[in-house]
PDB file of N, CA, C and O in Angstrom, chain B, residues numbered from 101:
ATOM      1  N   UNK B 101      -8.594 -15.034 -19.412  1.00  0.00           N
ATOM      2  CA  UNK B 101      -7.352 -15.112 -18.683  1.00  0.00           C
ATOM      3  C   UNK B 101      -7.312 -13.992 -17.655  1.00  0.00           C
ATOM      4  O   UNK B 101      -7.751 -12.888 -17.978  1.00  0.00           O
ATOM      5  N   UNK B 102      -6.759 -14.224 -16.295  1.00  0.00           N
ATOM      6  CA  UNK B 102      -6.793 -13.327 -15.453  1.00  0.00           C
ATOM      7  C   UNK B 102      -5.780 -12.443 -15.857  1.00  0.00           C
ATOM      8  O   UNK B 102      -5.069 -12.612 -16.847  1.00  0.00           O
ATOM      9  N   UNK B 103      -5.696 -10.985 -14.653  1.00  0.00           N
ATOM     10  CA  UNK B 103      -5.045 -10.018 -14.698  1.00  0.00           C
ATOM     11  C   UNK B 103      -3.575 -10.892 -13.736  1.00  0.00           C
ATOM     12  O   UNK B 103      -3.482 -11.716 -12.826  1.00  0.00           O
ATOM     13  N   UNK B 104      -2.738 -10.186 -14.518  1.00  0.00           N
ATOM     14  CA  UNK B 104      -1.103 -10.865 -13.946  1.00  0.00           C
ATOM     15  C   UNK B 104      -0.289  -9.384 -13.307  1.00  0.00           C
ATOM     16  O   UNK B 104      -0.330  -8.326 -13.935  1.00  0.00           O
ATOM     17  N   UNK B 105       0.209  -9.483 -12.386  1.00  0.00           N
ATOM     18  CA  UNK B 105       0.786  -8.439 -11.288  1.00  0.00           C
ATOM     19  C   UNK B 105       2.250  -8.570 -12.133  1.00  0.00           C
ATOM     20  O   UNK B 105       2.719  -9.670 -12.425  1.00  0.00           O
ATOM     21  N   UNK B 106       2.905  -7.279 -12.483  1.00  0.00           N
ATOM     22  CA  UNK B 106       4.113  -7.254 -12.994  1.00  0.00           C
ATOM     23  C   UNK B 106       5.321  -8.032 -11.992  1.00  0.00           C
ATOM     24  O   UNK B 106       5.216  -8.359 -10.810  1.00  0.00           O
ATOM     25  N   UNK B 107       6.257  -8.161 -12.741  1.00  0.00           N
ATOM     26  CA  UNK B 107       7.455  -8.593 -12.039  1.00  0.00           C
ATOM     27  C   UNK B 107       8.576  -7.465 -11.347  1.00  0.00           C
ATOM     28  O   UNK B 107       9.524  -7.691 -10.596  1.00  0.00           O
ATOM     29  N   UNK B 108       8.078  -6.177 -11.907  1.00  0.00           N
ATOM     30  CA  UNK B 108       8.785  -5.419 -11.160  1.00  0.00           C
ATOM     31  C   UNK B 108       8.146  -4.068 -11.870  1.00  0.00           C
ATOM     32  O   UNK B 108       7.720  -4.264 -13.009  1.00  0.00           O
ATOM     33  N   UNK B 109       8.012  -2.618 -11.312  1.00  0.00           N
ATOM     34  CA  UNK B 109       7.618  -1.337 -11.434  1.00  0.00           C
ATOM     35  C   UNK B 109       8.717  -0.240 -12.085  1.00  0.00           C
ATOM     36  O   UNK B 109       9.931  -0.344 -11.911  1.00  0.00           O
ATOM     37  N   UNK B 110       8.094   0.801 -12.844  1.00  0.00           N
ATOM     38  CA  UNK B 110       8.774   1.729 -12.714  1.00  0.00           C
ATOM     39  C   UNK B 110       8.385   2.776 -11.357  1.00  0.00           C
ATOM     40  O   UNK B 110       7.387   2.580 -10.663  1.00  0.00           O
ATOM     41  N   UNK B 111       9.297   3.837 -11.137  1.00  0.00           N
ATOM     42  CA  UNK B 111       9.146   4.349 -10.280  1.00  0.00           C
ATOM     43  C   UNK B 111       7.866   4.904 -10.164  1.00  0.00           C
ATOM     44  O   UNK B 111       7.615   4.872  -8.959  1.00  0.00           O
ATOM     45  N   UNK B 112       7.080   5.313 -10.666  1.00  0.00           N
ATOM     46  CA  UNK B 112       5.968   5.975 -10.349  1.00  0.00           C
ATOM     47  C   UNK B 112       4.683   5.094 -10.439  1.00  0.00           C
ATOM     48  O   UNK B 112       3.575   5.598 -10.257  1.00  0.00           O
ATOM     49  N   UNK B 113       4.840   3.846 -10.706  1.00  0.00           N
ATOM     50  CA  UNK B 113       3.913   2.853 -10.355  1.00  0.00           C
ATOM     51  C   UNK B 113       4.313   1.597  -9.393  1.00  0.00           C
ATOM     52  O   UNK B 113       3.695   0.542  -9.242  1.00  0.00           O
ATOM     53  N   UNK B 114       5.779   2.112  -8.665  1.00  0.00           N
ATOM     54  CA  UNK B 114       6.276   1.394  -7.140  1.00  0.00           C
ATOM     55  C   UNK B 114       5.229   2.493  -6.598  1.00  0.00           C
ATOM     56  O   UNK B 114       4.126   2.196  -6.140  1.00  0.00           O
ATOM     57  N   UNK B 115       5.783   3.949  -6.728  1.00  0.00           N
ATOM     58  CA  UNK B 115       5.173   4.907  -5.369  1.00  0.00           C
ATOM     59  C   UNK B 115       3.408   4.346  -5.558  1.00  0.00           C
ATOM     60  O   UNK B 115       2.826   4.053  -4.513  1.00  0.00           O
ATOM     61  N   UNK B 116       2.674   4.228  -6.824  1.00  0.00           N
ATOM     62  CA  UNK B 116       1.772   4.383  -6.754  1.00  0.00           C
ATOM     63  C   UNK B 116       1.060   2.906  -5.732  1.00  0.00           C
ATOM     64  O   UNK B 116       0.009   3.036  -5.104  1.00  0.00           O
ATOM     65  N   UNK B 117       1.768   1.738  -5.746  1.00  0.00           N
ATOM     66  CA  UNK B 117       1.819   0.993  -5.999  1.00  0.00           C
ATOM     67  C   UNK B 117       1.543   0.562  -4.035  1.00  0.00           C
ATOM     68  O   UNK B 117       0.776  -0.215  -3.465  1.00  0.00           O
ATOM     69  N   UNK B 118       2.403   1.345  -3.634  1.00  0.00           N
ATOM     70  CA  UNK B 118       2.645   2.136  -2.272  1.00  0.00           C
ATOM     71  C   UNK B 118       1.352   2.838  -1.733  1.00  0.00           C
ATOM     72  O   UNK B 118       1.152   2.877  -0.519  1.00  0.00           O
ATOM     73  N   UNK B 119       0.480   3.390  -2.618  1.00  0.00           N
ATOM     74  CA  UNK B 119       0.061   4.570  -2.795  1.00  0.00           C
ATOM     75  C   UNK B 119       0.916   5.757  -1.828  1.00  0.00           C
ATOM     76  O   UNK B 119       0.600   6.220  -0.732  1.00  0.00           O
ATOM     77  N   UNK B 120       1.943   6.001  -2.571  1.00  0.00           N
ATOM     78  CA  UNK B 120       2.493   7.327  -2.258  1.00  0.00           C
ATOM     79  C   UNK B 120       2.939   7.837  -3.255  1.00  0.00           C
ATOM     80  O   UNK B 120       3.296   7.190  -4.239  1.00  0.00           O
ATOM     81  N   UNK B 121       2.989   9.094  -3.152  1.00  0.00           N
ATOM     82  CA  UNK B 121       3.503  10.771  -4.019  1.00  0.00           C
ATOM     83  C   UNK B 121       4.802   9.920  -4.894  1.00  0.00           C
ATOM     84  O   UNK B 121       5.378   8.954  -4.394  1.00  0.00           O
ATOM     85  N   UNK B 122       5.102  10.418  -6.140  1.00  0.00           N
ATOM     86  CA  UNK B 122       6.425  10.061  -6.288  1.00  0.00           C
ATOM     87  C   UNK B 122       7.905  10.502  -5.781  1.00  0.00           C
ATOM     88  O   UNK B 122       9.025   9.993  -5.823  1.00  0.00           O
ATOM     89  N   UNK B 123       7.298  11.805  -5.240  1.00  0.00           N
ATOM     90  CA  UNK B 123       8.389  12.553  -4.072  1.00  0.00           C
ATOM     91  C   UNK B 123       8.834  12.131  -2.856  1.00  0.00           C
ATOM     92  O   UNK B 123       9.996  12.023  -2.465  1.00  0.00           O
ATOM     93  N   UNK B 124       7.661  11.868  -2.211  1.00  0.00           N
ATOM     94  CA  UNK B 124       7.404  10.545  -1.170  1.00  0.00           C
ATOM     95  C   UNK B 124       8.315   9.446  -0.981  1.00  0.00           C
ATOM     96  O   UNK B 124       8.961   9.107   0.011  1.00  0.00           O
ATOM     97  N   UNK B 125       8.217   8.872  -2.348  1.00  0.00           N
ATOM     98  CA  UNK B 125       8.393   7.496  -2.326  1.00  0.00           C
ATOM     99  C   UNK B 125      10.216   7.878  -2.832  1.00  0.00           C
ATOM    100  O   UNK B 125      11.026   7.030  -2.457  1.00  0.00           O
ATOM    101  N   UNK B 126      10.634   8.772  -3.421  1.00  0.00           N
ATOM    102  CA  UNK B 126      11.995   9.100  -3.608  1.00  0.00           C
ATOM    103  C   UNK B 126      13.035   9.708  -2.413  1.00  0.00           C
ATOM    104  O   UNK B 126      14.266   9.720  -2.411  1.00  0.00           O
ATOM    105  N   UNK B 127      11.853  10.322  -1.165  1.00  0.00           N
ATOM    106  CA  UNK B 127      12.479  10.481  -0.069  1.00  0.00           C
ATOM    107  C   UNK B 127      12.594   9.203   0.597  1.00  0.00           C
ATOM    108  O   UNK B 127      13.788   9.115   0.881  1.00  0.00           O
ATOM    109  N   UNK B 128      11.986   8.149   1.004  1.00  0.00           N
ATOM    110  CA  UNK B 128      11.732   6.965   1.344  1.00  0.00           C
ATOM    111  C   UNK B 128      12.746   6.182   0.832  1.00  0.00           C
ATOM    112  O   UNK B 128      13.386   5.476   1.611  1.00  0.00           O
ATOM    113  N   UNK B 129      13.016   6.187  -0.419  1.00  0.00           N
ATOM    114  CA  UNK B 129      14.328   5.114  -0.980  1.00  0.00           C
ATOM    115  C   UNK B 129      15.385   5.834  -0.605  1.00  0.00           C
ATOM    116  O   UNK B 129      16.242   5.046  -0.203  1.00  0.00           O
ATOM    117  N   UNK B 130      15.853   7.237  -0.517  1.00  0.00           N
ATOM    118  CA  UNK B 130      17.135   7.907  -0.624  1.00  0.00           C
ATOM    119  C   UNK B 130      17.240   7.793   0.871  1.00  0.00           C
ATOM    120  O   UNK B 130      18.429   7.791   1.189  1.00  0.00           O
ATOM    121  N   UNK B 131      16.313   7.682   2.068  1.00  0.00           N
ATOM    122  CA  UNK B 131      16.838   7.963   3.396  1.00  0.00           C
ATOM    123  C   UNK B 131      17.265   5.846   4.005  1.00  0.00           C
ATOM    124  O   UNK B 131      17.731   5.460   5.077  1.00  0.00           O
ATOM    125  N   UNK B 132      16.748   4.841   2.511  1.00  0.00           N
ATOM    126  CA  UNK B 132      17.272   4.027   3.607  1.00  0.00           C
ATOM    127  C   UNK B 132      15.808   3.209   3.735  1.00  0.00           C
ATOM    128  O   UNK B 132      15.873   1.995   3.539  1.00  0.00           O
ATOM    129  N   UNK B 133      14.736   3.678   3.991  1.00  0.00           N
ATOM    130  CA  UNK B 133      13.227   3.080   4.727  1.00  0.00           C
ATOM    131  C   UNK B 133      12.552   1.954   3.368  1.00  0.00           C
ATOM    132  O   UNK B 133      11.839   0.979   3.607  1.00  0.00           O
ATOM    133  N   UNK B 134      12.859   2.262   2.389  1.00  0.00           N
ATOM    134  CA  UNK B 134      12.052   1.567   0.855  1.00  0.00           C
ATOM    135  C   UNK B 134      13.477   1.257   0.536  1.00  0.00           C
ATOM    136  O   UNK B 134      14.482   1.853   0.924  1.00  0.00           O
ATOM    137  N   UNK B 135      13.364   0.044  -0.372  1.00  0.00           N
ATOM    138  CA  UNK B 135      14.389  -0.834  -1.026  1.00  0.00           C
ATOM    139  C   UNK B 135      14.965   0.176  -2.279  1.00  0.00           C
ATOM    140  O   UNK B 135      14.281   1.008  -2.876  1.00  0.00           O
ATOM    141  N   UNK B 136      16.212  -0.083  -2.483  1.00  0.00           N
ATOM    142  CA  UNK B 136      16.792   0.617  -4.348  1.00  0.00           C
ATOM    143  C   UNK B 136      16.301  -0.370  -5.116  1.00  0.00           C
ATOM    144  O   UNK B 136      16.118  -1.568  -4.898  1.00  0.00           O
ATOM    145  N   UNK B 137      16.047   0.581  -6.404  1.00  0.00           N
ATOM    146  CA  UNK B 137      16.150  -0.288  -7.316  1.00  0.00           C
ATOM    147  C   UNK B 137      16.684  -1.296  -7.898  1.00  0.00           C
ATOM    148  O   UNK B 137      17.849  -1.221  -7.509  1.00  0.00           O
ATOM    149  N   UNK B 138      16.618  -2.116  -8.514  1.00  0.00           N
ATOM    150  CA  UNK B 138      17.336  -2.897  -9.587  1.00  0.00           C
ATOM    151  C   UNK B 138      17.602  -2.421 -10.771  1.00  0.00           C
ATOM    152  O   UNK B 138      16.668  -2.303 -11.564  1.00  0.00           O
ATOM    153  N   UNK B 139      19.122  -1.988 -11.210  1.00  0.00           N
ATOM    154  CA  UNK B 139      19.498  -1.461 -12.267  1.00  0.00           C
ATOM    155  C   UNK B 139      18.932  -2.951 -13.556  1.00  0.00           C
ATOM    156  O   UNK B 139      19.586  -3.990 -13.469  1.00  0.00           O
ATOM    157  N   UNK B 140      18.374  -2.925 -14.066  1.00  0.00           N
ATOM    158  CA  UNK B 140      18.178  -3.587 -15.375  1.00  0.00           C
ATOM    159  C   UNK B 140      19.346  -3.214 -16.731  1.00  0.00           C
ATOM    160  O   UNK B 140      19.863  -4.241 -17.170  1.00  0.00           O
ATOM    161  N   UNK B 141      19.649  -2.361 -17.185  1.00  0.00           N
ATOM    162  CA  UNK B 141      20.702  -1.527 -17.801  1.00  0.00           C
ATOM    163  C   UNK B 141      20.825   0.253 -18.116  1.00  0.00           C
ATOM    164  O   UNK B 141      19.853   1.004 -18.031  1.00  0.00           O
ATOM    165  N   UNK B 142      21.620   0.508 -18.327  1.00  0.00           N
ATOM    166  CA  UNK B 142      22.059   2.001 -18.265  1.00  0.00           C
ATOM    167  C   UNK B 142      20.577   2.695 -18.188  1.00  0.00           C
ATOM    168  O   UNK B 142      19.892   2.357 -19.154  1.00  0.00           O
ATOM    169  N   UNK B 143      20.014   3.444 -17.422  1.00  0.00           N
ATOM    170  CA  UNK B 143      19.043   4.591 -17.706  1.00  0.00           C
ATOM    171  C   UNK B 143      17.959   3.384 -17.394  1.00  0.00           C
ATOM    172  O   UNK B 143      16.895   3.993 -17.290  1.00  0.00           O
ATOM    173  N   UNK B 144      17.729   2.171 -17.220  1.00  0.00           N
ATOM    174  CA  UNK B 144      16.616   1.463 -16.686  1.00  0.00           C
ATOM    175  C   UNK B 144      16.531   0.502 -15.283  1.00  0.00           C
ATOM    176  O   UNK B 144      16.858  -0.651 -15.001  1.00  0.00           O
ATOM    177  N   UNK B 145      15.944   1.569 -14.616  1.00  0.00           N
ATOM    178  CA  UNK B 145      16.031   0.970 -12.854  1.00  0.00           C
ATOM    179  C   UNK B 145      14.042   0.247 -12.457  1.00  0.00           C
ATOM    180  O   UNK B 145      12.970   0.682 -12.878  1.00  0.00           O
ATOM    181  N   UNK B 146      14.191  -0.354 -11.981  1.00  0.00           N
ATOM    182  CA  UNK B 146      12.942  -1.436 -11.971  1.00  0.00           C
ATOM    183  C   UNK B 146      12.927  -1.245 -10.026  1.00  0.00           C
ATOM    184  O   UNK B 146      13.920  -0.941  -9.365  1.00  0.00           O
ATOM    185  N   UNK B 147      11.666  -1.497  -9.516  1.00  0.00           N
ATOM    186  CA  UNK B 147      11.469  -2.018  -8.221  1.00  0.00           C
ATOM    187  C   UNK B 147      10.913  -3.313  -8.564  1.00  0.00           C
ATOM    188  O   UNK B 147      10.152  -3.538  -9.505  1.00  0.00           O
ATOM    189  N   UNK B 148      11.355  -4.137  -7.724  1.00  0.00           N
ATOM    190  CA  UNK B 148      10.275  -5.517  -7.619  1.00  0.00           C
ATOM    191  C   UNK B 148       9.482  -5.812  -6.887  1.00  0.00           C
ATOM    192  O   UNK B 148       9.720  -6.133  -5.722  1.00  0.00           O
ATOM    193  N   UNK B 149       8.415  -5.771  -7.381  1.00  0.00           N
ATOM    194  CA  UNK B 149       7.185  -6.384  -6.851  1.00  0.00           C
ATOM    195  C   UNK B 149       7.539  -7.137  -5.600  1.00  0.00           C
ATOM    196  O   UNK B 149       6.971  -6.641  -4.627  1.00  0.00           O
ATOM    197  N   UNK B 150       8.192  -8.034  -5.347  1.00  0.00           N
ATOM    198  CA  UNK B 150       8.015  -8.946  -4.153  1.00  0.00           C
ATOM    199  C   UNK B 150       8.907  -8.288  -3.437  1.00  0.00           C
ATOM    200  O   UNK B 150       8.896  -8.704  -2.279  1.00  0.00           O
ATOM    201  N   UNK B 151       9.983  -7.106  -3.682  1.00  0.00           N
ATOM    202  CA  UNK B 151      10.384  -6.238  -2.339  1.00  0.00           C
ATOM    203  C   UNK B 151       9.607  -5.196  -2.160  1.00  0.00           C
ATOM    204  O   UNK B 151      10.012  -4.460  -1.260  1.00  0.00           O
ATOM    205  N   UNK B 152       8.121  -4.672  -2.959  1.00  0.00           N
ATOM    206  CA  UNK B 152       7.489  -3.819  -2.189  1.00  0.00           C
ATOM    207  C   UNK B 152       6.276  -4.434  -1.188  1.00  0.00           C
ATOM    208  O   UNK B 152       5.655  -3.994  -0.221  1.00  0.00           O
ATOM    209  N   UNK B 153       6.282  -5.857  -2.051  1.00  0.00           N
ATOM    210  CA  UNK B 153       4.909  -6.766  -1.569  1.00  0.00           C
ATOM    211  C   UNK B 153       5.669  -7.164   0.275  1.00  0.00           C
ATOM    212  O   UNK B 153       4.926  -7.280   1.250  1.00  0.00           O
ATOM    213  N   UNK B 154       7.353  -7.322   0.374  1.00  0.00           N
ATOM    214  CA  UNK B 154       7.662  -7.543   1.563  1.00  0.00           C
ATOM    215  C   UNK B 154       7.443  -6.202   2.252  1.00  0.00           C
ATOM    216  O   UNK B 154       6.977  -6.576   3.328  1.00  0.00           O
ATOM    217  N   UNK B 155       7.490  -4.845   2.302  1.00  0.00           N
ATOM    218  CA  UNK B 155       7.890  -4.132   2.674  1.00  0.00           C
ATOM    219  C   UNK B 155       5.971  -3.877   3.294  1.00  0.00           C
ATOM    220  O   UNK B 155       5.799  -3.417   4.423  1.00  0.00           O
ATOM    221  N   UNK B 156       4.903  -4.190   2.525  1.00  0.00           N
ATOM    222  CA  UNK B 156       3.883  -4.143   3.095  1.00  0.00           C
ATOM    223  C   UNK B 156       3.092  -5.168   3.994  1.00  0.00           C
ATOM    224  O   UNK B 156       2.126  -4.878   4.700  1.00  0.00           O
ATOM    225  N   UNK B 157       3.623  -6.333   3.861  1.00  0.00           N
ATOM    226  CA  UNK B 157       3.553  -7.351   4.612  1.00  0.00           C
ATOM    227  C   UNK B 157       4.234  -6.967   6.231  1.00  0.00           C
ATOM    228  O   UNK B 157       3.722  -7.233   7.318  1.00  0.00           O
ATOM    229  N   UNK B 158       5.398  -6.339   5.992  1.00  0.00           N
ATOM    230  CA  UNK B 158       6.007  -5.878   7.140  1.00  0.00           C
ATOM    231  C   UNK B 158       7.550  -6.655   7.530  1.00  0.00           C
ATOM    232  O   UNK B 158       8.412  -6.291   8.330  1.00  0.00           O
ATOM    233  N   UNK B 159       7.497  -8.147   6.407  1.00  0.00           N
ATOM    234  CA  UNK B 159       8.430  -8.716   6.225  1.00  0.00           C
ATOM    235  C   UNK B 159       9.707  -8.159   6.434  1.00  0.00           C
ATOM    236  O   UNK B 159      10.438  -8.495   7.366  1.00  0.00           O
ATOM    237  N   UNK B 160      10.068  -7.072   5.344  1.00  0.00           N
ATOM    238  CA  UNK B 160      11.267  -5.990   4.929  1.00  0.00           C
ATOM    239  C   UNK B 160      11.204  -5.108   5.616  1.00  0.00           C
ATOM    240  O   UNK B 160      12.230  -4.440   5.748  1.00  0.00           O
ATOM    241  N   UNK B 161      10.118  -4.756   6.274  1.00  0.00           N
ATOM    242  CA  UNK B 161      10.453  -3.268   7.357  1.00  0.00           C
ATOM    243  C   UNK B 161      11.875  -3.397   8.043  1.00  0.00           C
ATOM    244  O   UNK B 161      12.548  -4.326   8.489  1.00  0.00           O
ATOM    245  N   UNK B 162      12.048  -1.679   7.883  1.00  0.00           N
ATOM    246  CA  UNK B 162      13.233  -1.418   9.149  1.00  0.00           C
ATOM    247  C   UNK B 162      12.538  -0.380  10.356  1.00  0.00           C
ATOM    248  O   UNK B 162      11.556   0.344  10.521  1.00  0.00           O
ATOM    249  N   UNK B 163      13.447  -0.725  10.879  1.00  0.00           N
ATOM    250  CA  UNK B 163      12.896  -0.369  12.417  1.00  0.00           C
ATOM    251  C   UNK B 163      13.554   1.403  11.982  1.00  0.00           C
ATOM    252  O   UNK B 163      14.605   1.646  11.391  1.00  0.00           O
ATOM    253  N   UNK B 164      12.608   2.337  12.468  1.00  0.00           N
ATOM    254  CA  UNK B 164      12.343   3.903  12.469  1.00  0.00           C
ATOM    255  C   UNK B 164      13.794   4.205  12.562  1.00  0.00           C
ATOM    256  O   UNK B 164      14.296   4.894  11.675  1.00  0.00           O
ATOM    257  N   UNK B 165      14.904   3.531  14.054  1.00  0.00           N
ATOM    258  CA  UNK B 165      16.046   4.241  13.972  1.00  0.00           C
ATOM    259  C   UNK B 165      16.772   3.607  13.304  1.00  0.00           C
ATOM    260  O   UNK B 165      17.723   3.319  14.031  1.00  0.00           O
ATOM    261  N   UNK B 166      16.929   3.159  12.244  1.00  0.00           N
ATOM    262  CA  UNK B 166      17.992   2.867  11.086  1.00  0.00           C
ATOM    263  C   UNK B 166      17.870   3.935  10.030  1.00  0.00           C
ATOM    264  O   UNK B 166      18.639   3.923   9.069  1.00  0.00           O
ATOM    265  N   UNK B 167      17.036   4.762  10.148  1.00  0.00           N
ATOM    266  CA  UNK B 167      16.967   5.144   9.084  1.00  0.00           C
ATOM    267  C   UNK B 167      16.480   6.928   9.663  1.00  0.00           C
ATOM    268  O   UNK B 167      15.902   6.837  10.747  1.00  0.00           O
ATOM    269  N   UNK B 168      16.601   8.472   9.160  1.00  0.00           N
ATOM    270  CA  UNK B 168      16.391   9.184   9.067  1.00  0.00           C
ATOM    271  C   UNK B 168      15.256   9.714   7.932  1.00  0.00           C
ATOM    272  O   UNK B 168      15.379   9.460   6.734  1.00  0.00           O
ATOM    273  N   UNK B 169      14.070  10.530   8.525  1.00  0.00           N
ATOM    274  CA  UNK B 169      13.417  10.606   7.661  1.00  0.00           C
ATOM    275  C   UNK B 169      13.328  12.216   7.288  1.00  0.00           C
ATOM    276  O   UNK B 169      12.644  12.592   6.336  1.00  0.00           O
TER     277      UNK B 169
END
């Protein structure tokens, strides 16, 4: 059976996922440029796979001035 791509990340295997720092990737969500999480419940926040898979496609990009880096 093949290898199956999760349905969604914790934070440090979105950044990795990215390949970026987990600092990186926490400046990136807090200024606006990378998607928030999905709260799942209290104390469990998820990224999904198909909003980081858009965001490298170029699909989800925002344009530089929406956002402060």
């Amino acid at each position: 059976m093949g290898k199956h791509e999760p349905a969604a990340f914790k934070e440090a295997n979105a950044a990795a996922y990215l390949d970026l720092s987990v600092s990186r990737f926490r400046k990136l969500v807090s200024c606006g440029a990378l998607p928030r999480p999905v709260r799942l419940a209290d104390g469990v926040e998820r990224w999904r796979t198909d909003d980081l898979r858009a965001i490298l496609s170029g699909e989800a990009a925002r344009p530089a001035e929406d956002f402060e880096l």
